[in-house]
PDB file of N, CA, C and O in Angstrom:
ATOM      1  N   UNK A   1     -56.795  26.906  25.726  1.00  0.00           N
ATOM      2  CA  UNK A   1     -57.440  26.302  26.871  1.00  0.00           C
ATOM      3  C   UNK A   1     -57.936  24.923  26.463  1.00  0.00           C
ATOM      4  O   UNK A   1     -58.528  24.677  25.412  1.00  0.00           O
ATOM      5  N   UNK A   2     -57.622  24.049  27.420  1.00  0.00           N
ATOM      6  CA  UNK A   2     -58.311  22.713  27.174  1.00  0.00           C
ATOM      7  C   UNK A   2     -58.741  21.976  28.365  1.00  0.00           C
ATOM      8  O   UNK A   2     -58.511  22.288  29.533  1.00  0.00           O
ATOM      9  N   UNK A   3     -59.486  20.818  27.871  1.00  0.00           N
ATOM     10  CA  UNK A   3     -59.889  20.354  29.441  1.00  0.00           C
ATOM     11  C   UNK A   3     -58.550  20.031  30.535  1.00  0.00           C
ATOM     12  O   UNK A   3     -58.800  18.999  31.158  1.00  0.00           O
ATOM     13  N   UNK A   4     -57.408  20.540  30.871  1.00  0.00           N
ATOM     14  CA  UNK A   4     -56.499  20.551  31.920  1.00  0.00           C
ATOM     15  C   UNK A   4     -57.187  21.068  32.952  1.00  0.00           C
ATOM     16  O   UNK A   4     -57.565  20.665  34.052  1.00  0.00           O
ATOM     17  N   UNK A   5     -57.306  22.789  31.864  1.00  0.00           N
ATOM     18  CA  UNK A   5     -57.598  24.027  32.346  1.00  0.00           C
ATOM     19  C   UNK A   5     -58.989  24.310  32.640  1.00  0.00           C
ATOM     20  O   UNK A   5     -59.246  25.476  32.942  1.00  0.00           O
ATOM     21  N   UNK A   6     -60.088  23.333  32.603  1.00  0.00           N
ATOM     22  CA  UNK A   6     -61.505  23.757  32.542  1.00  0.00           C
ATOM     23  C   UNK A   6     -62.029  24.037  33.800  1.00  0.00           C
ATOM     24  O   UNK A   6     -63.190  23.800  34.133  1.00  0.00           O
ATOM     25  N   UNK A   7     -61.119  24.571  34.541  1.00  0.00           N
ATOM     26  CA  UNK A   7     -61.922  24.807  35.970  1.00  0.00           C
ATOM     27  C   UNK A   7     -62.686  26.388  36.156  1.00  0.00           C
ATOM     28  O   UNK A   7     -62.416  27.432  35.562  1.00  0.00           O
ATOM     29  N   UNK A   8     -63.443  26.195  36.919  1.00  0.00           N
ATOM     30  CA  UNK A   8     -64.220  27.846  36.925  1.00  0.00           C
ATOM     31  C   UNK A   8     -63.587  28.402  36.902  1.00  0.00           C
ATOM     32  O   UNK A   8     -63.522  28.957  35.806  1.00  0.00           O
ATOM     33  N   UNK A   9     -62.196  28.999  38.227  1.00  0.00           N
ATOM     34  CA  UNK A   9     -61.473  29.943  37.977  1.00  0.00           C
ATOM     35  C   UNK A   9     -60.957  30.537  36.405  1.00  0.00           C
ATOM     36  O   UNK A   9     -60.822  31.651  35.901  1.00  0.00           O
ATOM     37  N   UNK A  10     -60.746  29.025  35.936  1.00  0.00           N
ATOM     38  CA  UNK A  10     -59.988  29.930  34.720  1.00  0.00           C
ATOM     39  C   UNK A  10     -61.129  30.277  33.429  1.00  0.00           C
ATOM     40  O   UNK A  10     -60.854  30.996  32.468  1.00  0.00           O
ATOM     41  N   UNK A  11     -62.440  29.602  33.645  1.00  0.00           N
ATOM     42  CA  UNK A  11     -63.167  29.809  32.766  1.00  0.00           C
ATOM     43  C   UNK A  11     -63.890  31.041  32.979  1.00  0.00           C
ATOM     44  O   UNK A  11     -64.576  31.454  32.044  1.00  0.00           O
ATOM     45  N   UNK A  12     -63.849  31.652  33.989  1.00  0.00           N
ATOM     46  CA  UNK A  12     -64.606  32.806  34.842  1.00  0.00           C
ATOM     47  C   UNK A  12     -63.372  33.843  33.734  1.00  0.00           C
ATOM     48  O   UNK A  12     -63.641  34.169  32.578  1.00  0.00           O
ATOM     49  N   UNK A  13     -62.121  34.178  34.420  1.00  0.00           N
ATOM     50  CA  UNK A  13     -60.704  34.791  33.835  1.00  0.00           C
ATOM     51  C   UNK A  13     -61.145  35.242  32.098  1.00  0.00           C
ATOM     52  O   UNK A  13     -61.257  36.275  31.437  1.00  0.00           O
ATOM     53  N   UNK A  14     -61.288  33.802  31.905  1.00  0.00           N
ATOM     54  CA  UNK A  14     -61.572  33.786  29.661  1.00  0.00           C
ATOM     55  C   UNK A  14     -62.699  34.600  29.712  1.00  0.00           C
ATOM     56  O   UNK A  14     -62.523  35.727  29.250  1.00  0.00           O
ATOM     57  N   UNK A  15     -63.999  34.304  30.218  1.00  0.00           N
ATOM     58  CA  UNK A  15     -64.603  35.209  29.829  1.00  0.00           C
ATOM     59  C   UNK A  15     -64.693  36.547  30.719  1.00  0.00           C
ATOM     60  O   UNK A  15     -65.682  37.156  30.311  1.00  0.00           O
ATOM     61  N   UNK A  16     -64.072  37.265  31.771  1.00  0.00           N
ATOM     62  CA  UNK A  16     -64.046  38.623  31.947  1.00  0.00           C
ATOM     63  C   UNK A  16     -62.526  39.270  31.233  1.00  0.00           C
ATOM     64  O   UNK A  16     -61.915  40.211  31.741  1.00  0.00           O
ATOM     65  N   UNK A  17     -62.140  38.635  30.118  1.00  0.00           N
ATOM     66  CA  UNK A  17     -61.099  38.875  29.527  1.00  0.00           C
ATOM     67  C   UNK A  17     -62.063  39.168  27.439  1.00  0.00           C
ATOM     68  O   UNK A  17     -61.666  39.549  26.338  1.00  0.00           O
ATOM     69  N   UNK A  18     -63.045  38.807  27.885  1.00  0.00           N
ATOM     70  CA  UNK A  18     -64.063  38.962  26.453  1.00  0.00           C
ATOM     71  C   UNK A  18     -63.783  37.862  25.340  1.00  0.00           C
ATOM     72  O   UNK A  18     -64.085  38.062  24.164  1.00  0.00           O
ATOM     73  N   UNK A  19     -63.090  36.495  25.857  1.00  0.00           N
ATOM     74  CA  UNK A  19     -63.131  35.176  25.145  1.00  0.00           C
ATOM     75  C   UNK A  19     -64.213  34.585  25.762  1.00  0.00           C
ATOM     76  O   UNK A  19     -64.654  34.670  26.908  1.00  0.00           O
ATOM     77  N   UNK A  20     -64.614  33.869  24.626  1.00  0.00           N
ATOM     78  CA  UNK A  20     -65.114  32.360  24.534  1.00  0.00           C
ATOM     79  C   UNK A  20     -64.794  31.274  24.936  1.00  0.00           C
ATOM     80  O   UNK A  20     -64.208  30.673  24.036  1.00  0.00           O
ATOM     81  N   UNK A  21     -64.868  30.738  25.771  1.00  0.00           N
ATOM     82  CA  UNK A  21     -64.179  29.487  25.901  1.00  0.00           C
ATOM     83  C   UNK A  21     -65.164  28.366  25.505  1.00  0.00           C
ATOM     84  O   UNK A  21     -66.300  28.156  25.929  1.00  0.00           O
ATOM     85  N   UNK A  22     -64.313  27.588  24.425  1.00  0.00           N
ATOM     86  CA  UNK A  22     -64.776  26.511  23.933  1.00  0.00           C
ATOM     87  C   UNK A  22     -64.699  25.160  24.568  1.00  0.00           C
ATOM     88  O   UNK A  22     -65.273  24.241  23.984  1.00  0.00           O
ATOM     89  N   UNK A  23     -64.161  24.951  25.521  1.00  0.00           N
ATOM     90  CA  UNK A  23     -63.190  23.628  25.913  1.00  0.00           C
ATOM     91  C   UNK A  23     -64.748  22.845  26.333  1.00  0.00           C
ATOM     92  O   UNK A  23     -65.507  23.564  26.983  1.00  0.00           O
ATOM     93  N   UNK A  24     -65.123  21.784  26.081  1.00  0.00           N
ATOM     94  CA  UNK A  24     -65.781  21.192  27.193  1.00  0.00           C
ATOM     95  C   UNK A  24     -65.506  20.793  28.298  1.00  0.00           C
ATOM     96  O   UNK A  24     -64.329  20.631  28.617  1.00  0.00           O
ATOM     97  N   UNK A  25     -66.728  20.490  29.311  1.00  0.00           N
ATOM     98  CA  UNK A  25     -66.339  20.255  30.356  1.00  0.00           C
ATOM     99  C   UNK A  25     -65.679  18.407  30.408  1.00  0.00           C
ATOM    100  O   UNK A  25     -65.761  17.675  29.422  1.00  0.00           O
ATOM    101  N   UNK A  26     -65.179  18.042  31.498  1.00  0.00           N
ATOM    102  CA  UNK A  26     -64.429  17.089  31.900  1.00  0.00           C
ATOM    103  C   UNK A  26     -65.442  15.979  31.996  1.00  0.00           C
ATOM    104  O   UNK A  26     -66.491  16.508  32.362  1.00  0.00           O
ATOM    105  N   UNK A  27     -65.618  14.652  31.832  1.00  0.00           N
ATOM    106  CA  UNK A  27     -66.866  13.972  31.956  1.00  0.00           C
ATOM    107  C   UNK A  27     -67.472  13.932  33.759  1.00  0.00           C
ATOM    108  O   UNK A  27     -68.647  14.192  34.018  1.00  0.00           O
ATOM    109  N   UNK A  28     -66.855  13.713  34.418  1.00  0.00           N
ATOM    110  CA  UNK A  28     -67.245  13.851  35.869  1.00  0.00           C
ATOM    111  C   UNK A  28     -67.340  14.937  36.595  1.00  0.00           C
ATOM    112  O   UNK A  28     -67.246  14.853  37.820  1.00  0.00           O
ATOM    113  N   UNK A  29     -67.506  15.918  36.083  1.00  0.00           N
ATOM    114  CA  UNK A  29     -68.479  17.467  36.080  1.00  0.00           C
ATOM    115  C   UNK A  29     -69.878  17.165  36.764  1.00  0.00           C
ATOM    116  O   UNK A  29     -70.595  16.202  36.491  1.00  0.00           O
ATOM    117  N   UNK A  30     -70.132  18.115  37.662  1.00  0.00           N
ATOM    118  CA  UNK A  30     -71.067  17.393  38.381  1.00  0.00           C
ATOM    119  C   UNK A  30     -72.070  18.540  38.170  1.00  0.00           C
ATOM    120  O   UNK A  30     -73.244  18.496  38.540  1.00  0.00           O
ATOM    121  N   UNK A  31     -71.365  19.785  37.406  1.00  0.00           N
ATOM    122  CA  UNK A  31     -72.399  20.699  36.738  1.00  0.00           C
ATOM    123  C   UNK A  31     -71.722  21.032  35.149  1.00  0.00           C
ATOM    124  O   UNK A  31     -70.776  21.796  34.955  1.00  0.00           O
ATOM    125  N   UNK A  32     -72.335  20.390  34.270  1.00  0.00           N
ATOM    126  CA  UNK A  32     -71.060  20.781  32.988  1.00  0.00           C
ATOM    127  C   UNK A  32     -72.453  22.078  32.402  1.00  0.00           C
ATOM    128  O   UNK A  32     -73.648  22.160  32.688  1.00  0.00           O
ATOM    129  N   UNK A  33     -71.651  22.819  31.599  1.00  0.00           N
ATOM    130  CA  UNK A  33     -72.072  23.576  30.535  1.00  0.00           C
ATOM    131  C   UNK A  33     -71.894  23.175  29.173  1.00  0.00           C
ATOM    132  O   UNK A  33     -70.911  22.572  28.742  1.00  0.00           O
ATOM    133  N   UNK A  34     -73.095  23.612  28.385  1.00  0.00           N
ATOM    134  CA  UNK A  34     -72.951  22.991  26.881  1.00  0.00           C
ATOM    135  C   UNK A  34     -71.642  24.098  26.383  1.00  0.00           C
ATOM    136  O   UNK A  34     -71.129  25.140  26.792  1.00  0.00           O
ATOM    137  N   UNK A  35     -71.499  23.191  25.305  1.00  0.00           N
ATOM    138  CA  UNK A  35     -70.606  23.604  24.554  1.00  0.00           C
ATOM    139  C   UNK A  35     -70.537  23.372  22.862  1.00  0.00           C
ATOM    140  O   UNK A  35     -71.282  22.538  22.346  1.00  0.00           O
ATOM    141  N   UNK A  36     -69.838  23.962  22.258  1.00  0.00           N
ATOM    142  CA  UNK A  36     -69.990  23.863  20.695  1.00  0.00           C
ATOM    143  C   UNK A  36     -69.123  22.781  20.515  1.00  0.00           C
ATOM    144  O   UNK A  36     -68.198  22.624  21.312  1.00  0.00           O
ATOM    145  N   UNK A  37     -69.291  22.022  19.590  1.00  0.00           N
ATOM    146  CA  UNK A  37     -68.521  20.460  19.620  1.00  0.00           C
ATOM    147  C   UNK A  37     -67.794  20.796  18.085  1.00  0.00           C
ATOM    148  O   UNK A  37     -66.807  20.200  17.651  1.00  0.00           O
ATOM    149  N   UNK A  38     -68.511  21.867  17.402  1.00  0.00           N
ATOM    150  CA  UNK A  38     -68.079  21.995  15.920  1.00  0.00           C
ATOM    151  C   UNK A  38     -66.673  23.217  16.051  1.00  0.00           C
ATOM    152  O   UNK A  38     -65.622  23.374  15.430  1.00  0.00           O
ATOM    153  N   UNK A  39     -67.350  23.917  17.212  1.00  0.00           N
ATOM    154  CA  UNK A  39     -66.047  25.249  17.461  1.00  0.00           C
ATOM    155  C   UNK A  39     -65.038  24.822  18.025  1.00  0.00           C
ATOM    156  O   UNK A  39     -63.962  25.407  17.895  1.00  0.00           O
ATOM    157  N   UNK A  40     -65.162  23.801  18.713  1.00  0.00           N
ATOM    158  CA  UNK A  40     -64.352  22.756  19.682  1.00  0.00           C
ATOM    159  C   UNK A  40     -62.960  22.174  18.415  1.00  0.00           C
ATOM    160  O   UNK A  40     -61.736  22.215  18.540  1.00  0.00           O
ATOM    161  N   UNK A  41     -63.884  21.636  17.183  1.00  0.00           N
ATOM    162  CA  UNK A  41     -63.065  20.984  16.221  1.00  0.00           C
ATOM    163  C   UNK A  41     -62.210  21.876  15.190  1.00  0.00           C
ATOM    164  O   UNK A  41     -61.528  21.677  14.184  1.00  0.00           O
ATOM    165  N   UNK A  42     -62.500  22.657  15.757  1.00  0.00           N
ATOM    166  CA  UNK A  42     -61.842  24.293  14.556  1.00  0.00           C
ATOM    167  C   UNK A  42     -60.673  24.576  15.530  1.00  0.00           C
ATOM    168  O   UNK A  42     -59.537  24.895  15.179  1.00  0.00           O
ATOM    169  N   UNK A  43     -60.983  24.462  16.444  1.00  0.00           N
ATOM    170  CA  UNK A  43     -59.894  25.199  17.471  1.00  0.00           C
ATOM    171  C   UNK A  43     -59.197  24.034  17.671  1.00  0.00           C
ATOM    172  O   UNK A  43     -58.789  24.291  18.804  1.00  0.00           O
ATOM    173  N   UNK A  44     -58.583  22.535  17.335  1.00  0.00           N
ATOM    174  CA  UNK A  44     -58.201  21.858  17.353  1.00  0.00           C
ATOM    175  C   UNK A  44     -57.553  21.874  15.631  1.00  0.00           C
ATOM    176  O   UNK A  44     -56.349  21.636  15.535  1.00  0.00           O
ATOM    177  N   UNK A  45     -57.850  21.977  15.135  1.00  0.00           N
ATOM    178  CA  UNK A  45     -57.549  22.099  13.496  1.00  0.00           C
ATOM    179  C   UNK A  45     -56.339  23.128  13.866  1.00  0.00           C
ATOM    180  O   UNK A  45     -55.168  22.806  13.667  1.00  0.00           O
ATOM    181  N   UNK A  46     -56.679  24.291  14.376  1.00  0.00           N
ATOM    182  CA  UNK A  46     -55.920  25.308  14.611  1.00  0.00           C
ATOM    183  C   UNK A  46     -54.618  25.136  15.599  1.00  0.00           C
ATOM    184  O   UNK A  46     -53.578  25.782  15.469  1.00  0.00           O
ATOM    185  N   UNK A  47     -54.860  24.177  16.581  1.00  0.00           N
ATOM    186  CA  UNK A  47     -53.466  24.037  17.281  1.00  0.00           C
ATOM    187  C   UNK A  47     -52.707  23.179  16.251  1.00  0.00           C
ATOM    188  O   UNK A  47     -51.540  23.536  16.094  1.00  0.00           O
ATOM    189  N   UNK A  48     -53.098  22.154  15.533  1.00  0.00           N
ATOM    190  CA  UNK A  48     -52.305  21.549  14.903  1.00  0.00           C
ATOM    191  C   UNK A  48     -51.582  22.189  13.709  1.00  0.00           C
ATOM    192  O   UNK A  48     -50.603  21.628  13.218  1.00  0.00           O
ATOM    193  N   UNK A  49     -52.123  23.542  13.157  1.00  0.00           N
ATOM    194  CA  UNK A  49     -51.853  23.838  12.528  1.00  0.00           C
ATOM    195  C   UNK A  49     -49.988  24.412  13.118  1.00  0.00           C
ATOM    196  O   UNK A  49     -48.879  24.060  12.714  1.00  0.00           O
ATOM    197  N   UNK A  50     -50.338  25.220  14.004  1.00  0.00           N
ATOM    198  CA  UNK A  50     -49.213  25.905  14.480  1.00  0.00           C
ATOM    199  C   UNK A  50     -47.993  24.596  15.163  1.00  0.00           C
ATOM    200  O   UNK A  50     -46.776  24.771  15.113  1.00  0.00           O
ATOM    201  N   UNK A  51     -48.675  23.286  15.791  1.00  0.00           N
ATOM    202  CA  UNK A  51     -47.482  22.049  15.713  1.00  0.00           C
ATOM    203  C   UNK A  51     -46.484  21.915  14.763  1.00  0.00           C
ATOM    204  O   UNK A  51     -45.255  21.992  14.775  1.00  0.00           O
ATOM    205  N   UNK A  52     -47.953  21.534  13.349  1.00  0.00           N
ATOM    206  CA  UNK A  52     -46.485  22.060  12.161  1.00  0.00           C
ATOM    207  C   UNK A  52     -45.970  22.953  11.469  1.00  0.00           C
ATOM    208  O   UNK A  52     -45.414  22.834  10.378  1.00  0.00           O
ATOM    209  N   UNK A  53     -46.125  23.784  12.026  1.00  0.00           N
ATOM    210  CA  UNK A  53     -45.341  25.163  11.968  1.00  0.00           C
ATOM    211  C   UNK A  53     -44.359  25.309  12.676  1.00  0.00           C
ATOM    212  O   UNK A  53     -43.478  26.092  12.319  1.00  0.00           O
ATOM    213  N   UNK A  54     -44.247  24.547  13.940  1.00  0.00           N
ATOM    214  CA  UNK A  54     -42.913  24.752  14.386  1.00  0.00           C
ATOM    215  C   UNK A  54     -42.295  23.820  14.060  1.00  0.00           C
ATOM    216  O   UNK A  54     -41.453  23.564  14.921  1.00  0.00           O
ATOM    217  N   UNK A  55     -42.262  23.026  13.083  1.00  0.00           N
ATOM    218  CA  UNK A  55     -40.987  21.655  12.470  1.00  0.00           C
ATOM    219  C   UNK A  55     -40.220  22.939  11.746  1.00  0.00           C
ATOM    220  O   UNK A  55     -39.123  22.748  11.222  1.00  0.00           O
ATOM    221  N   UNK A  56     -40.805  24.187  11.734  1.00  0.00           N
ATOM    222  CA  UNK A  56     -39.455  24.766  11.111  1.00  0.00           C
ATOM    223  C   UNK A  56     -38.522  25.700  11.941  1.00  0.00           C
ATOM    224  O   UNK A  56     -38.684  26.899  12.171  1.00  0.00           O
ATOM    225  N   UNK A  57     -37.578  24.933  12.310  1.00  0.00           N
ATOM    226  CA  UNK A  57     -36.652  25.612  13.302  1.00  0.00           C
ATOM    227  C   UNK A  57     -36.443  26.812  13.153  1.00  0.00           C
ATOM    228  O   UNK A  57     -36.261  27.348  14.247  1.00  0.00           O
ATOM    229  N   UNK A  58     -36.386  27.433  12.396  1.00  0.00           N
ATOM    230  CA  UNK A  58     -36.417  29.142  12.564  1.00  0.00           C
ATOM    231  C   UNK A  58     -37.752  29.653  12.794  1.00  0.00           C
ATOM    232  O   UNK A  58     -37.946  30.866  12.711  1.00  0.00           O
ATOM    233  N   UNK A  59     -38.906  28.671  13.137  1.00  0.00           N
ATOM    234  CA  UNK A  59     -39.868  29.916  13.624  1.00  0.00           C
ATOM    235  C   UNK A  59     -40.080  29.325  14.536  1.00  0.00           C
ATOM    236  O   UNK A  59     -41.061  29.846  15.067  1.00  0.00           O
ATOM    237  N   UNK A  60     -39.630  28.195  15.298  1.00  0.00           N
ATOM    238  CA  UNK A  60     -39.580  27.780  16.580  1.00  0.00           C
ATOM    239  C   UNK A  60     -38.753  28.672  17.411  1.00  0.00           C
ATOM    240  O   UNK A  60     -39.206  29.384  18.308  1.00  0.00           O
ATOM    241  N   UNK A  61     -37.356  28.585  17.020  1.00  0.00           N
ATOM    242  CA  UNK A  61     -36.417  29.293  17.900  1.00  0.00           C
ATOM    243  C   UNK A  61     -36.927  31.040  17.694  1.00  0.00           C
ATOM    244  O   UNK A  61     -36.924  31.773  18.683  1.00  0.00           O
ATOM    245  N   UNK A  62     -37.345  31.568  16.323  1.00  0.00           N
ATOM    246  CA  UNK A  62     -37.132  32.794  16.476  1.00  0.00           C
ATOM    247  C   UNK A  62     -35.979  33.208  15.770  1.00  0.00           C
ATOM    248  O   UNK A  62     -35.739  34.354  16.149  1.00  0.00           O
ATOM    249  N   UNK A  63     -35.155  32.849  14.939  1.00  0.00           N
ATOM    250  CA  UNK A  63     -34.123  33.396  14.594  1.00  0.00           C
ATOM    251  C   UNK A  63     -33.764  34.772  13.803  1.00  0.00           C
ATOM    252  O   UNK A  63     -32.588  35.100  13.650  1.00  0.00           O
ATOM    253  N   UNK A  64     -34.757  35.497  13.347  1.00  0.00           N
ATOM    254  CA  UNK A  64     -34.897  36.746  13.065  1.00  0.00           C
ATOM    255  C   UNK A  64     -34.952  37.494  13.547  1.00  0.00           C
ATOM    256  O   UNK A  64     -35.859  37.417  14.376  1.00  0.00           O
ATOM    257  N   UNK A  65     -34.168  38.850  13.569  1.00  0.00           N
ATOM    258  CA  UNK A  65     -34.315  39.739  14.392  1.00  0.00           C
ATOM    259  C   UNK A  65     -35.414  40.923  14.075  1.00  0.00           C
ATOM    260  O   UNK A  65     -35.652  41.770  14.936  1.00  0.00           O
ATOM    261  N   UNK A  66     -35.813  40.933  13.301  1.00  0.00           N
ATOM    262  CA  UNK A  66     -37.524  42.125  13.045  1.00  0.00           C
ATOM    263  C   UNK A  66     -38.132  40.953  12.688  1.00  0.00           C
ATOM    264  O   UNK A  66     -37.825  39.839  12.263  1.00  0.00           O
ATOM    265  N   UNK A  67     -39.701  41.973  13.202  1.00  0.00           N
ATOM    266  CA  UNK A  67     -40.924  41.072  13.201  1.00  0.00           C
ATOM    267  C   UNK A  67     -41.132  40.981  11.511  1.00  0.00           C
ATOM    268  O   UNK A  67     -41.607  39.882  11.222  1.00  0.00           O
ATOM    269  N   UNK A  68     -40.910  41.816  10.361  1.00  0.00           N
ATOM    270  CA  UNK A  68     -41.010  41.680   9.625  1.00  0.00           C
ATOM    271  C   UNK A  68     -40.432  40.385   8.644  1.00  0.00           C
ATOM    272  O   UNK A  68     -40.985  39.723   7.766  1.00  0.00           O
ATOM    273  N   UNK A  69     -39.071  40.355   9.221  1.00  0.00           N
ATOM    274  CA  UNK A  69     -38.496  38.691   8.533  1.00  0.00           C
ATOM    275  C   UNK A  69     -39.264  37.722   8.958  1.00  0.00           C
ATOM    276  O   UNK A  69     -39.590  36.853   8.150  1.00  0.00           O
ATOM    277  N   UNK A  70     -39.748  37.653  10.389  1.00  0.00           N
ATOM    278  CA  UNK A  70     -40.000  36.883  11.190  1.00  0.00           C
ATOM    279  C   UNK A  70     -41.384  36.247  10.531  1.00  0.00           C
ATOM    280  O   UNK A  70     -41.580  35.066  10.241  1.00  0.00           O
ATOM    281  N   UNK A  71     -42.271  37.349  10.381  1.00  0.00           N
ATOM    282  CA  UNK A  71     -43.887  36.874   9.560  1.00  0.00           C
ATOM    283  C   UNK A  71     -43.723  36.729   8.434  1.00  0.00           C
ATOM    284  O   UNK A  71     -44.702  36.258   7.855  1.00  0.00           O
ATOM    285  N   UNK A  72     -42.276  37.080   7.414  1.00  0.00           N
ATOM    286  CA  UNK A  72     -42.130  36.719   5.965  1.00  0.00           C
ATOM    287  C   UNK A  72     -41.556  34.870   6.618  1.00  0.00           C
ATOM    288  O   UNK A  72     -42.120  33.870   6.174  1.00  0.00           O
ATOM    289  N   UNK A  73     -40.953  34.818   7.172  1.00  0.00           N
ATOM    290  CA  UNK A  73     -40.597  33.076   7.425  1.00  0.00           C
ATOM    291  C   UNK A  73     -42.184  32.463   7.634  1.00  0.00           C
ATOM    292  O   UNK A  73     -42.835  31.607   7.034  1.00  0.00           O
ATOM    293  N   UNK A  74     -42.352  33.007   8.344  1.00  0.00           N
ATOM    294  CA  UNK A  74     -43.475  32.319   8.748  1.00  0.00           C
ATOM    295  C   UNK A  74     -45.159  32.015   8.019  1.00  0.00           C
ATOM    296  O   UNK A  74     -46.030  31.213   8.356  1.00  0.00           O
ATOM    297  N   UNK A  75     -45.112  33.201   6.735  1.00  0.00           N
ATOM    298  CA  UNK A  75     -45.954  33.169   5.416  1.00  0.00           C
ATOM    299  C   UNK A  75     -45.162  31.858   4.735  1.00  0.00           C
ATOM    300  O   UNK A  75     -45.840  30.847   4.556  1.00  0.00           O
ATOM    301  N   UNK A  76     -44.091  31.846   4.443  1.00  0.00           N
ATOM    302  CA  UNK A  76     -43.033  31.051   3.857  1.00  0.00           C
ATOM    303  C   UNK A  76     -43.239  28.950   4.219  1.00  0.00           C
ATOM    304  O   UNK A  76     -43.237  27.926   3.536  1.00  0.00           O
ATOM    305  N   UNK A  77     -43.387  29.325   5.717  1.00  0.00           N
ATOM    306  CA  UNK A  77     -43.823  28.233   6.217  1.00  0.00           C
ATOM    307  C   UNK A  77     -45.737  27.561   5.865  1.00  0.00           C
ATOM    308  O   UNK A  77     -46.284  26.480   5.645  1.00  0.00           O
ATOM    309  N   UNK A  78     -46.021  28.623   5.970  1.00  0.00           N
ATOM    310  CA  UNK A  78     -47.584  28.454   5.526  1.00  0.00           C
ATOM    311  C   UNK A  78     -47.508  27.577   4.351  1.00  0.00           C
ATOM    312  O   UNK A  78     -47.915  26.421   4.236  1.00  0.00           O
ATOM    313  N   UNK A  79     -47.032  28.183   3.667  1.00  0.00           N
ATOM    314  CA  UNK A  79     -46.728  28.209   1.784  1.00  0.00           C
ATOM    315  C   UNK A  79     -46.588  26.477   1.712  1.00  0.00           C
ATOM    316  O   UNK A  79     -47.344  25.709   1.118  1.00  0.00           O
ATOM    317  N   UNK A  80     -45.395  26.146   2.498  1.00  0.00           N
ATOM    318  CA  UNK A  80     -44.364  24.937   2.931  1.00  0.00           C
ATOM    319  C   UNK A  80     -45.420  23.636   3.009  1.00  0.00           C
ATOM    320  O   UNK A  80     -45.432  22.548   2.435  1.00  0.00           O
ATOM    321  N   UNK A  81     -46.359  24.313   4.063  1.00  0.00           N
ATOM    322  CA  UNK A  81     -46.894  23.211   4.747  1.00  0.00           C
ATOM    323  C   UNK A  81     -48.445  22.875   3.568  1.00  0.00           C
ATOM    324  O   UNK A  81     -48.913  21.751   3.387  1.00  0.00           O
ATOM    325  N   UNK A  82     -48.965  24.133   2.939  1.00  0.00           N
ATOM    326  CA  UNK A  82     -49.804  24.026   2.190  1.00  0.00           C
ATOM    327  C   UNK A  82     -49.391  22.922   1.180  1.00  0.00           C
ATOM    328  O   UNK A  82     -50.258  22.073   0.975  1.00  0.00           O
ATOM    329  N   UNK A  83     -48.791  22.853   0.840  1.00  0.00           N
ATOM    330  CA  UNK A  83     -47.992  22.399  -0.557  1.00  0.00           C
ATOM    331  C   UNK A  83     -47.243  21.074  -0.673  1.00  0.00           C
ATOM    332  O   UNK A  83     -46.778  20.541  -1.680  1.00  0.00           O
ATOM    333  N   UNK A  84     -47.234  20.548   0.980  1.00  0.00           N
ATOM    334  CA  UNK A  84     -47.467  18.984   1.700  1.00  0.00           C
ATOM    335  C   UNK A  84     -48.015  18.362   1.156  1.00  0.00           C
ATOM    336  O   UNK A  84     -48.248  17.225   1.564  1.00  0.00           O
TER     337      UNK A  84
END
């Protein structure tokens, strides 16, 4: 979720679904709610993480057929990107 998505409906949805929603509100919010600015930056750390995770075409496309190859590629990729 990000500010696209920060409208009540969907922030109402996140939390009767038992998430958190971190996103802040939009600046011209004419009622904003606080928000964590530090949980905000973790969960941004975290999408980028999975961006470069998909530069590796087999865990973009999926090319394994069990989930088991699939999370050994994808430990593999961890490994990859650590080591950048």
């Amino acid at each position: 979720m990000d500010r696209a998505y920060e409208g009540n409906e969907t922030r109402y949805l996140v939390q009767s679904l038992g998430f958190e929603p971190v996103v802040p509100p939009k600046e011209n919010r004419v009622d904003p709610w606080p928000h964590d600015a530090e949980l905000y930056k973790r969960r941004n750390e975290i999408e980028r993480l999975f961006g470069r995770i998909k530069r590796f075409r087999r865990v973009f496309t999926r090319y394994d057929k069990t989930d088991l190859m699939f999370s050994a590629f994808v430990t593999i990729a961890f490994i990859a990107d650590q080591l950048r």
